[in-house]
N, C-alpha and C positions, 0 to 999 in steps of 0.2 A: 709671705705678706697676704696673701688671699687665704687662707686659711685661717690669719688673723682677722683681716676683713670679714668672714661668715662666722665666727663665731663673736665679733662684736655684737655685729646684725642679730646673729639668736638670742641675745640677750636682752636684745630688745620685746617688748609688745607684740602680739600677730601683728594688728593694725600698722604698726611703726614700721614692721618688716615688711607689709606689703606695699609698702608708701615706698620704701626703700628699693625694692625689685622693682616697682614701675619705674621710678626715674632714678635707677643704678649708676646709670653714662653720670651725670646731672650731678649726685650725690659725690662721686668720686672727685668727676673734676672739683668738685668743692675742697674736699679733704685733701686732694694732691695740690691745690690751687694757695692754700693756707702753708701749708707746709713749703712749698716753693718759695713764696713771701718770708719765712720763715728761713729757709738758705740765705733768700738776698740779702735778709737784715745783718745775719750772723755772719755771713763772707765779707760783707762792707764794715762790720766792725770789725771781725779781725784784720783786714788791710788800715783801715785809718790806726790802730792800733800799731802796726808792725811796720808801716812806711814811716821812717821817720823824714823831718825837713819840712819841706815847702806845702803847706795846707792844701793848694790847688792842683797839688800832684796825688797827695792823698785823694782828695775828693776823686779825681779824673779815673785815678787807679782804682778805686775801692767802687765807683759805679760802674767800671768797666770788666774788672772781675766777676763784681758781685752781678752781674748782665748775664755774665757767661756760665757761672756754675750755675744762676739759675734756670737757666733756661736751660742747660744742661740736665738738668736734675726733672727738667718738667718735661722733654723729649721723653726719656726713659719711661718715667712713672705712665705718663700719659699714651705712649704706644704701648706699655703694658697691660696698666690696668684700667686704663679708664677709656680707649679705645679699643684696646686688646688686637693691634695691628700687628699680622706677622709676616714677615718679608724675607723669602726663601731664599735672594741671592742679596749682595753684598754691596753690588750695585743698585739695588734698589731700595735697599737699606740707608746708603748712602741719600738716593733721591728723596726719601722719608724724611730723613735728618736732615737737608740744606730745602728742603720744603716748610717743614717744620721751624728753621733758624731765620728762614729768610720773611716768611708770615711774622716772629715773633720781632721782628727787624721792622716790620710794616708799626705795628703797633707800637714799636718805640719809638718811631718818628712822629705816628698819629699821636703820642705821647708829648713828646717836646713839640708839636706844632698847638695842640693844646692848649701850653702851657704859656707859648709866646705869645699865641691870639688872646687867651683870658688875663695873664697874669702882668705880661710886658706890654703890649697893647691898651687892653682893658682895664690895667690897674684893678683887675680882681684879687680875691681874697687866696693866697695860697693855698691856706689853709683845707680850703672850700673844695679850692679846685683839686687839692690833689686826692681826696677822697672822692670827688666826683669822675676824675678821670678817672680812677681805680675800676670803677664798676663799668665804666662804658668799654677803660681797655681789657677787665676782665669777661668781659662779652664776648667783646670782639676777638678775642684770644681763642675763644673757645668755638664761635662762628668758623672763623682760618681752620681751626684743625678737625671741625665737623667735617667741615665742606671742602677745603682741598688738601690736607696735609693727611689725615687718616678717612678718608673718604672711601667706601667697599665699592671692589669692583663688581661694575653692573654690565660690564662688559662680557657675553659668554663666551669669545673667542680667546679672552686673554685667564679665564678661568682655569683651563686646563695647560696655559704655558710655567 
């Protein structure tokens, strides 16, 4: 995949590739951020597809899958390559990942709180909102795993454990 990645980027302009190297972090999260969105839609259609019966079972099942492979899918990508987090024991790998689930858990609630205060409250525009949440919980997504879930350690004591 990074190999793919550098020679997209060479294909690019100097100028584009240097745009590109300054804000790399930035640029990825974008491309893994698309693509992740792109699991969720694809996992939720195939379960509303494949659950047959009761519509509210579908809907429950296919947001709650489609929850889990995505964010599954954005852990990996994003400790890989758009963090480049590596964690030498298993146990703190662990601590990464239920870091990483429980931030994206933050945002889903920030998500349906949202959506109650504009939509069910406020009698706002769905429509609106659910593009506008997009971009604040795409932020915030990316804020959580800046800052505590793939965060370098600036600790020197624990550099060498």
């Amino acid at each position: 995949m990074e190999a793919l990645i550098k020679w997209f980027v060479s294909l690019l302009p100097k100028k584009l590739q240097d745009i590109y190297y300054k804000y790399e972090e930035k640029w990825l999260y974008l491309v893994f951020g698309a693509l992740t969105t792109l699991v969720s839609i694809v996992t939720k259609l195939i379960i509303f597809h494949a659950v047959p019966g009761n519509p509210k079972w579908e809907n429950t099942c296919g947001v709650v899958v489609s929850w889990i492979c995505a964010v599954t899918f954005a852990f990996f990508t994003n400790k890989k390559y758009v963090f480049k987090n590596e964690t030498k024991t298993w146990p703190e790998f662990f601590r990464v990942m239920a870091s990483f689930f429980g931030a994206r858990l933050a945002t889903l609630v920030m998500e349906w709180l949202i959506f109650f205060i504009c939509c069910d409250i406020c009698d706002m525009n769905q429509t609106v909102i659910t593009f506008a949440s997009q971009v604040f919980i795409f932020i915030a997504n990316y804020v959580l795993s800046k800052l505590f879930v793939f965060r370098k350690n600036t600790d020197p004591k624990k550099e060498g454990s």
